[in-house]
DRENTI-908847 format. One record per residue (C-alpha): residue number from 1; x, y, z. Coordinates in pm, whole numbers, plus 50000, padded with zeros to 5 digits. Layout:
% residues N
NODE   miza    east   north      up
NODE    NUM       X       Y       Z
...
//
This chain:
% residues 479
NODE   miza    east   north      up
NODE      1   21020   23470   93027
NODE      2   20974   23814   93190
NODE      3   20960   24039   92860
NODE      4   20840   23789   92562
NODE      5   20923   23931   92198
NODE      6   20605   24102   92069
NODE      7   20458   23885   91755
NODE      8   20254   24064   91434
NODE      9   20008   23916   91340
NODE     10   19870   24017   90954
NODE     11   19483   24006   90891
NODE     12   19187   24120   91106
NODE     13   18961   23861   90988
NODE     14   18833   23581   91251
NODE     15   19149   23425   91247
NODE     16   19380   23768   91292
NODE     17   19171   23866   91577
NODE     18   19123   23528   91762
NODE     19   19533   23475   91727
NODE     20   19565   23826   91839
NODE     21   19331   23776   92143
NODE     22   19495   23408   92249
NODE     23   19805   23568   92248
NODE     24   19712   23883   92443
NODE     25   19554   23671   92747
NODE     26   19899   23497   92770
NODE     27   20060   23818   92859
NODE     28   20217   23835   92480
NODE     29   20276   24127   92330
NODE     30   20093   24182   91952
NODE     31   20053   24437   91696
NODE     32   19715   24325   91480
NODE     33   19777   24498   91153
NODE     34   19480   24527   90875
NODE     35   19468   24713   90597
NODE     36   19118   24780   90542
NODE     37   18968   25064   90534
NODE     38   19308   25204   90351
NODE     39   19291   24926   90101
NODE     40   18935   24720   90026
NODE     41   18900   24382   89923
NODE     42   18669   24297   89632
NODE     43   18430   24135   89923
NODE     44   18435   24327   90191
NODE     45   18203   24597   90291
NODE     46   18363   24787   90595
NODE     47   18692   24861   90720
NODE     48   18561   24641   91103
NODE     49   18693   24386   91237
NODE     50   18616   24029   91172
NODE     51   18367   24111   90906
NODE     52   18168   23888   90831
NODE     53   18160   23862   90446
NODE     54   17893   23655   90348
NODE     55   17609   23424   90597
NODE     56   17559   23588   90934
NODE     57   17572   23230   91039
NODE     58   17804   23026   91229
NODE     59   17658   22692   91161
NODE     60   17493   22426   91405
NODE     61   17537   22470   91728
NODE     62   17470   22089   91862
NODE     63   17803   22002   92055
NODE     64   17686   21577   92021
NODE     65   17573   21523   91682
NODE     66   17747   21859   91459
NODE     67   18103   21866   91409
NODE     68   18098   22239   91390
NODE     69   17877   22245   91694
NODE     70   18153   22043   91844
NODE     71   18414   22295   91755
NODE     72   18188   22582   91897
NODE     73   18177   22403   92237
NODE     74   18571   22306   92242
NODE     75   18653   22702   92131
NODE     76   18398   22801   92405
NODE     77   18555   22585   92649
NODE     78   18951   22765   92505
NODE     79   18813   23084   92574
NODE     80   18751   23196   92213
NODE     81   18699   23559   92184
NODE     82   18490   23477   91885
NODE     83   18293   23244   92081
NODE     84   18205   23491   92339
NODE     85   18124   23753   92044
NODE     86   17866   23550   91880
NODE     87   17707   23481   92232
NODE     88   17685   23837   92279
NODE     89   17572   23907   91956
NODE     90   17336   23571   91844
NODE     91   16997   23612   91699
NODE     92   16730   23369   91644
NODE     93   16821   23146   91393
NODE     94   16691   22742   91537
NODE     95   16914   22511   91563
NODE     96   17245   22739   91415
NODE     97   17475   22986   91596
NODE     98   17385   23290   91368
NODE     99   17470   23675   91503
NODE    100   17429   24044   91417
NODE    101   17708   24125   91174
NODE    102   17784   24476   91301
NODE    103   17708   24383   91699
NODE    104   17961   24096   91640
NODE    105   18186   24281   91444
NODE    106   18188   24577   91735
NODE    107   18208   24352   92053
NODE    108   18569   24186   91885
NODE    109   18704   24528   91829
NODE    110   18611   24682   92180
NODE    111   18747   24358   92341
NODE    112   19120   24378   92112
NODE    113   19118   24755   92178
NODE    114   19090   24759   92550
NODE    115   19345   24498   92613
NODE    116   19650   24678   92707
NODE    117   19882   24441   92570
NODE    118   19683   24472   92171
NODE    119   19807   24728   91949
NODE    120   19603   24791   91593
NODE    121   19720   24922   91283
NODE    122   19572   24957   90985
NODE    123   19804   24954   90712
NODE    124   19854   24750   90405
NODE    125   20157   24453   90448
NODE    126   20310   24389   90108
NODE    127   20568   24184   90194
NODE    128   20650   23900   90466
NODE    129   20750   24106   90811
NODE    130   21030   23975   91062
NODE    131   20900   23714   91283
NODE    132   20764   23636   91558
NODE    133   20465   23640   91290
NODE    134   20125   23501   91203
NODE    135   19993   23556   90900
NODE    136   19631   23544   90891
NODE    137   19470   23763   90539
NODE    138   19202   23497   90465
NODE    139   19129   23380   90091
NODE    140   19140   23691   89949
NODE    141   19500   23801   90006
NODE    142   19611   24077   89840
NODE    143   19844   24014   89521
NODE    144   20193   24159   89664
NODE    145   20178   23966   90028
NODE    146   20043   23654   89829
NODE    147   20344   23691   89575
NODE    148   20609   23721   89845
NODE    149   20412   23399   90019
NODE    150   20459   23224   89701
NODE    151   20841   23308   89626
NODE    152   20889   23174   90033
NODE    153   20711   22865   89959
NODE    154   20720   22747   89606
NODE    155   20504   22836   89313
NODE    156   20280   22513   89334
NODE    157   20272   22562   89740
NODE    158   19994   22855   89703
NODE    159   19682   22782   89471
NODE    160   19469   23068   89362
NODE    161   19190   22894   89254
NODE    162   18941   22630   89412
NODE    163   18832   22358   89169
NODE    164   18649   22117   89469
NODE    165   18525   21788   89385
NODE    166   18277   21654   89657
NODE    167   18408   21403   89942
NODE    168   18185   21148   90085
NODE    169   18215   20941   90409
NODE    170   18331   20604   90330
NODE    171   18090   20440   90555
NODE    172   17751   20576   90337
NODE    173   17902   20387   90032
NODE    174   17716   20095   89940
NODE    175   17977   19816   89856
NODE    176   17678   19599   89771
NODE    177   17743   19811   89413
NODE    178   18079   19974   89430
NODE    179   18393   19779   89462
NODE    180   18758   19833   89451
NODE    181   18967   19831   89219
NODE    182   19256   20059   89056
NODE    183   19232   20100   88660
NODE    184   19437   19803   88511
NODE    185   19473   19674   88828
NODE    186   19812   19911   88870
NODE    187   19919   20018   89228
NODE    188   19773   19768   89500
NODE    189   19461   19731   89275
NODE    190   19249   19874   89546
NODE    191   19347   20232   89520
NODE    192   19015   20412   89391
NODE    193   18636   20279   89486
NODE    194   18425   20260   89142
NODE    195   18059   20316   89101
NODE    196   17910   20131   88735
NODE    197   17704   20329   88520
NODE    198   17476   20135   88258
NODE    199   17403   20307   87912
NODE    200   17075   20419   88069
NODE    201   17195   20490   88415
NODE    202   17463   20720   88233
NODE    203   17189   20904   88074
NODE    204   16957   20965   88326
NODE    205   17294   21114   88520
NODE    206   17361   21359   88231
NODE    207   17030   21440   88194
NODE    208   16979   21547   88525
NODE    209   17326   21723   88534
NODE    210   17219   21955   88257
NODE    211   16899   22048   88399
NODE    212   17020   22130   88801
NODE    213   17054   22432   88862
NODE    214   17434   22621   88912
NODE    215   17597   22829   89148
NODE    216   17587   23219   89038
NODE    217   17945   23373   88982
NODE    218   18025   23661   89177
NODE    219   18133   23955   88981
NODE    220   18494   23949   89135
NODE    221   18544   23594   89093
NODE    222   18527   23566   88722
NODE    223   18478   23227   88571
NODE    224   18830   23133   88576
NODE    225   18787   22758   88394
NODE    226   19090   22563   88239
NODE    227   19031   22244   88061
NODE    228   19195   22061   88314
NODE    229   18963   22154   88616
NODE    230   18624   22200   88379
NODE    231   18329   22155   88572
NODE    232   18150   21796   88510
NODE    233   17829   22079   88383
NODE    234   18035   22230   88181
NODE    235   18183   21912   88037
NODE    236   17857   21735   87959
NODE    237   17692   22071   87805
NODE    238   17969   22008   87540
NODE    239   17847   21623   87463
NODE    240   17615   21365   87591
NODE    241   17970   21192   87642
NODE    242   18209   21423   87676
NODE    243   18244   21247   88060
NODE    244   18222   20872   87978
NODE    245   18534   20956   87761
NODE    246   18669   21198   88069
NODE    247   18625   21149   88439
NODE    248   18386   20879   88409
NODE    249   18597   20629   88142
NODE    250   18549   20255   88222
NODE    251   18850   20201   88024
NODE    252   19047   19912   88260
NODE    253   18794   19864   88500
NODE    254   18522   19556   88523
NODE    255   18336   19503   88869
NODE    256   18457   19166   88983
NODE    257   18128   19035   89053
NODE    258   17963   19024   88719
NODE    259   18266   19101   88481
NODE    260   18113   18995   88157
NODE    261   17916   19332   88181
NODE    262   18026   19604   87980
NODE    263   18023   19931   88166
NODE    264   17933   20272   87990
NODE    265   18086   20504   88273
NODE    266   18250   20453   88600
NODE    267   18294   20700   88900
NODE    268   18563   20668   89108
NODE    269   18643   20802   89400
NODE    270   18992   20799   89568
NODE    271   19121   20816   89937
NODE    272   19108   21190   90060
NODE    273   19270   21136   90412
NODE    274   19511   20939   90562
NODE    275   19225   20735   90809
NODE    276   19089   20586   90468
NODE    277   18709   20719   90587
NODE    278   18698   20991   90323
NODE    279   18682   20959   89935
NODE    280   18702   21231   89715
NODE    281   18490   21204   89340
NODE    282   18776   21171   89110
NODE    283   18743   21506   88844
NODE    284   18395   21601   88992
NODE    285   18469   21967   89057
NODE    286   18131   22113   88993
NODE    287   17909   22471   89040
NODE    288   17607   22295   89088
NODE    289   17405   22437   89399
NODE    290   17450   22213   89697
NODE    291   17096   22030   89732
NODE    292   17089   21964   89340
NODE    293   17441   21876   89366
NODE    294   17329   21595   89640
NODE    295   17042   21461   89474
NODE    296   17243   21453   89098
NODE    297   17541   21278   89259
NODE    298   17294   20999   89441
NODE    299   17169   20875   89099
NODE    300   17520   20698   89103
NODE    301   17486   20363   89207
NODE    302   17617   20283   89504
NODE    303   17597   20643   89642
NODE    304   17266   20642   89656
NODE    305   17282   20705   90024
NODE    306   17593   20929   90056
NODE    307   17684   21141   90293
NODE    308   17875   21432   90188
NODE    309   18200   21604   90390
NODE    310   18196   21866   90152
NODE    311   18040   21944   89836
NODE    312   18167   22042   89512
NODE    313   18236   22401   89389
NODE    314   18458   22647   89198
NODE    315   18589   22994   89301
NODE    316   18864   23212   89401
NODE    317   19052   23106   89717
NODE    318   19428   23176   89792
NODE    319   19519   22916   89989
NODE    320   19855   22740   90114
NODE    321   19913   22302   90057
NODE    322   19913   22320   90442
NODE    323   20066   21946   90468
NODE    324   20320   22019   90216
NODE    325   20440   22370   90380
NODE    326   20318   22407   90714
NODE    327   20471   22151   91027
NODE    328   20225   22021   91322
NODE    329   20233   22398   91525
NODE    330   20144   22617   91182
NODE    331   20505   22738   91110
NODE    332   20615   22733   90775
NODE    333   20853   22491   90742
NODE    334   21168   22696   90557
NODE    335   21079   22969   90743
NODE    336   20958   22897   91119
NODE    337   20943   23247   91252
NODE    338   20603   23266   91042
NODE    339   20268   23084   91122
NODE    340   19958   23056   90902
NODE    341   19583   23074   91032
NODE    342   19255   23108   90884
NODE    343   19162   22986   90560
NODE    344   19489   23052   90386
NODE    345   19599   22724   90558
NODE    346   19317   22576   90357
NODE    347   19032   22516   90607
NODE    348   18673   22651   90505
NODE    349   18413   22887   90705
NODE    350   18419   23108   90956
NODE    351   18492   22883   91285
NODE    352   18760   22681   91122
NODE    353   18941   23008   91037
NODE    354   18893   23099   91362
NODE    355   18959   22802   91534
NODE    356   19303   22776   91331
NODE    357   19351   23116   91484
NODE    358   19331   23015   91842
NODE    359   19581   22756   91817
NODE    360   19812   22996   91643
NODE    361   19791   23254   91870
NODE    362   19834   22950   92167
NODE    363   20137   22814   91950
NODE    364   20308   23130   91893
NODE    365   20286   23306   92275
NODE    366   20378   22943   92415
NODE    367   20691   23014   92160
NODE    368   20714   23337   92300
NODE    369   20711   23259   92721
NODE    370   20992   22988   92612
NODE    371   20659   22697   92699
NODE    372   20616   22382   92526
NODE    373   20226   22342   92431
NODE    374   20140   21995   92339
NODE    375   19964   21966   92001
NODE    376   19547   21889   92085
NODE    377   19461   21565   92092
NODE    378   19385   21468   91757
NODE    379   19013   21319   91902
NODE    380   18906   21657   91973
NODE    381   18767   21886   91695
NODE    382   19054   22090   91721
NODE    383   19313   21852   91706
NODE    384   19143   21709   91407
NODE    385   19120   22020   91185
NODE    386   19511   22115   91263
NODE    387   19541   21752   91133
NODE    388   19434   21816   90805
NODE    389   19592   22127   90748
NODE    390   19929   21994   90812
NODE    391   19973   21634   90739
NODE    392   19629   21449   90772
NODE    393   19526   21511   90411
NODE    394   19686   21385   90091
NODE    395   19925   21691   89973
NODE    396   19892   21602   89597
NODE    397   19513   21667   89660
NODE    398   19465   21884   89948
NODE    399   19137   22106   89883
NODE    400   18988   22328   90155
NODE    401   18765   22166   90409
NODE    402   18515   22226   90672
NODE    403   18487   22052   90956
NODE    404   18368   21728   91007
NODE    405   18350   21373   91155
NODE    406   18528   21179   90878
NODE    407   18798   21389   90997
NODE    408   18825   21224   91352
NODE    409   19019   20887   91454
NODE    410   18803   20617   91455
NODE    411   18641   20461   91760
NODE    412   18731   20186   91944
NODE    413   18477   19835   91842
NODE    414   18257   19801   92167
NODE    415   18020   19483   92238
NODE    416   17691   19593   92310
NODE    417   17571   19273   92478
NODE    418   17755   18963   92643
NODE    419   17812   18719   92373
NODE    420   17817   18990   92062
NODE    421   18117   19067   91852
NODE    422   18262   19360   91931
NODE    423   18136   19617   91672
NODE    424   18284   20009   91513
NODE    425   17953   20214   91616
NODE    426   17792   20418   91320
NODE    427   17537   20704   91259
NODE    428   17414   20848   91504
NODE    429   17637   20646   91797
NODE    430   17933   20750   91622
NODE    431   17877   21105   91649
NODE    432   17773   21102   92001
NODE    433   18058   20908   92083
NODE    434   18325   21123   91899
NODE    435   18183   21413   92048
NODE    436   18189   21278   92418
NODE    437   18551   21117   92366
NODE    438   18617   21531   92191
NODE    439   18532   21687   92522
NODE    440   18699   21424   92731
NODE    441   19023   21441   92571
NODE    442   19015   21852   92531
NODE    443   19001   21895   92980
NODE    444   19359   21751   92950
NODE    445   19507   21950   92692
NODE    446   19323   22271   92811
NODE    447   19432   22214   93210
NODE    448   19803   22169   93111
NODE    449   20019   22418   93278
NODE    450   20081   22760   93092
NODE    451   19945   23059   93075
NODE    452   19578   23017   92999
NODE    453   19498   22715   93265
NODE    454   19350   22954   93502
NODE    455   19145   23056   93343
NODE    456   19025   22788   93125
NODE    457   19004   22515   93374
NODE    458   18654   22543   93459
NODE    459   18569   22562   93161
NODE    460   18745   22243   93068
NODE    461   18606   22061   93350
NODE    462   18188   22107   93258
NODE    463   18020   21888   93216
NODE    464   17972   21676   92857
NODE    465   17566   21756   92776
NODE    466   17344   21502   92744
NODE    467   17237   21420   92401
NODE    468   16877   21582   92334
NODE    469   16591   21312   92249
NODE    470   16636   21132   91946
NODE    471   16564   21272   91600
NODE    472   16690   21363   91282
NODE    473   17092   21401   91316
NODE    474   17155   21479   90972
NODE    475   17277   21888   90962
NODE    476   17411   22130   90719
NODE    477   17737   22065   90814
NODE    478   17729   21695   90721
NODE    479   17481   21657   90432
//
């Protein structure tokens, strides 16, 4: 197609400017509109581009044994414009991607400005424009564009405010204590996995809950609680068991193996994706800081070893139910001419947002040239996030989520000797080989014909790293 339809995109966050870039190196046409500095947000400081609101960091950078260091390498290897900013821009910071906020910041906006096909305007958008669209205004939207979002797709389609409850991987449970079993044995009677409290296990779990230490409330968030999304704090600070009669009720539950043994409290969790490896903490939406949260939520038996997806917390976040809205390519379903990217799609952080953003902008200018783009493989980091966001996770639950391996198919049993049976390979093995099988599959998808091949074939076809000696693999990302 000789003279593709310009697209808008709305929002000159991460997402807005990686969509806006993707698009502009296929030869597409795009007016980036923002409306800072005309109209401030109650968390931004400048009117720049891709501000970065709160950590200066990106995350782990380890491509083997991160997921978000995975994502890093398969947006390097796509030609991310944020990518190249934060290698521009990086300061020390170990093993993390961390940059200078106003270096980054500057080398996005001189790279948007000087492409001839990139057209800025800063102006506020109050209501949904024509498409070719993406919109792209982050978790902070302002109230008129969110409003005509919400009349387009359904008042329970776009949540205002984030009540997480912590998801753990499946495969750090110990089933030596925790069983399944639904309450009363309704559904399949396997539904939820339960964790047993004793009288005395219960108290030494409220005990500790009352004395960890909570997440301060940012003066524009408010402390919007409503006694249906209470933290588990807040619910125990009003009596000792105020949760054995809530969230943690052993009403209709025994555990099979000694079920002459009355139960205090139970903790279930319940399937948070459609692979069945992560489990969300039924009603555990909690402020707690993040290593108190960890060490509270081990004293449950059987999760004494957890490993967490995501942790718990509680704050303002205007975000879509991506798998309920949005189809496989970002477009909202009743109204196609408009894609979503960043965290209003409900992913979490800074490269997700951004990452959402490339394949936007890919999706939409492949729209635009008349090209079919094949979805990424849904091995690769990037395939695996656009998963979630549109059909992976459970819509009647879908909460925001960064990045990680629970996320990813499962790999194939392998035999590790003549004579063994075949086995699923854990810890440390699994992430090394999800990350390998990640870059693998991306050289396909990324060489496909179309507009970007050219230049993103050599990139495609480096080399996967070798994995660095052996040590702790355990990051940020994952605890």
């Amino acid at each position: 197609m000789e003279n593709p339809l310009p697209v808008t995109v709305v929002g000159g966050g991460l997402a807005g400017c990686e969509a806006a870039w993707q698009l502009a190196r296929a030869g597409v046409p795009v007016t980036l509109i923002e409306m800072r500095p005309h109209r401030a947000t109650p968390a931004h400081r400048t009117g720049d581009l891709a501000e970065l609101v709160c950590s200066n960091s990106l995350r782990g950078d380890d491509p083997l044994f991160n997921a978000v260091g995975l994502l890093h390498e398969e947006m390097r290897r796509a030609g991310s414009l944020i990518l190249t900013a934060a290698e521009a821009t990086k300061v020390p910071a170990g093993g993390a991607l961390a940059v200078d906020r106003a270096g980054f910041s500057q080398v996005i906006a001189q790279a948007l400005e000087a492409h001839p096909a990139v057209r800025i305007e800063r102006a506020e958008v109050t209501e949904l424009p024509p498409g070719p669209a993406i919109i792209a205004t982050g978790p902070l939207t302002a109230d008129p564009l969110a409003q005509a979002i919400q009349a387009v797709t359904g008042a329970e389609s776009l949540a205002f405010f984030d009540a997480i409850a912590p998801i753990v991987h499946r495969d750090s449970i110990d089933f030596e204590k925790a069983w399944f079993q639904s309450r009363y044995d309704k559904g399949d009677g396997r539904d939820y996995i339960n964790c047993g409290l004793s009288r005395e296990q219960y108290d030494a779990f409220v005990d500790a809950l009352l004395e960890a230490a909570v997440t301060p409330t940012r003066e524009w968030e408010g402390t919007p609680y409503f006694d249906g999304c209470l933290p588990i704090e807040v619910m125990a600070a009003r009596g000792r068991e105020t949760l054995a009669f809530g969230p943690m009720k052993p009403v209709g539950l025994r555990d099979p193996r000694a079920p002459e043994q009355r139960l205090h409290a139970v903790v279930q969790l319940r399937q948070d994706n459609t692979l069945g490896t992560l489990y969300n903490i039924v009603g555990f939406q909690t402020r707690l800081r993040h290593a108190e949260q960890v060490a509270v939520l081990r004293l449950i038996p059987g999760l004494e070893h957890a490993e967490f997806a995501r942790l718990g917390g509680m704050h303002r976040n205007t975000f879509l139910n991506g798998p309920l809205v949005l189809d496989g390519r970002l477009r909202l379903k009743t109204r196609p001419d408009l894609r979503f990217a960043g965290q209003i799609t409900g992913c979490e952080g800074y490269v997700e947002s951004a990452a959402i953003g490339l394949l936007a902008g890919r999706f939409a200018a492949a729209e635009a040239l008349g090209l079919d783009l094949a979805l990424p493989p849904a091995t690769t980091a990037l395939g695996a996030l656009l998963g979630h966001v549109t059909g992976g996770a459970d819509a009647e639950t879908f909460q925001p989520m960064n990045i990680n391996f629970g996320l990813f198919p499962p790999l194939d049993p392998v035999i590790a000797r003549p004579g063994a049976k075949p086995r699923v390979p854990k810890g440390r093995e699994r992430k090394l080989g999800v990350s390998r099988r990640a870059l693998t599959d991306l050289a396909g998808w990324l060489e496909a014909p179309g507009p970007w091949a050219e230049d993103d074939t050599p990139r495609a076809r480096q080399p996967v790293p070798d994995p660095p000696p052996r040590g702790d693999d355990k990051t940020a990302s994952e605890a």
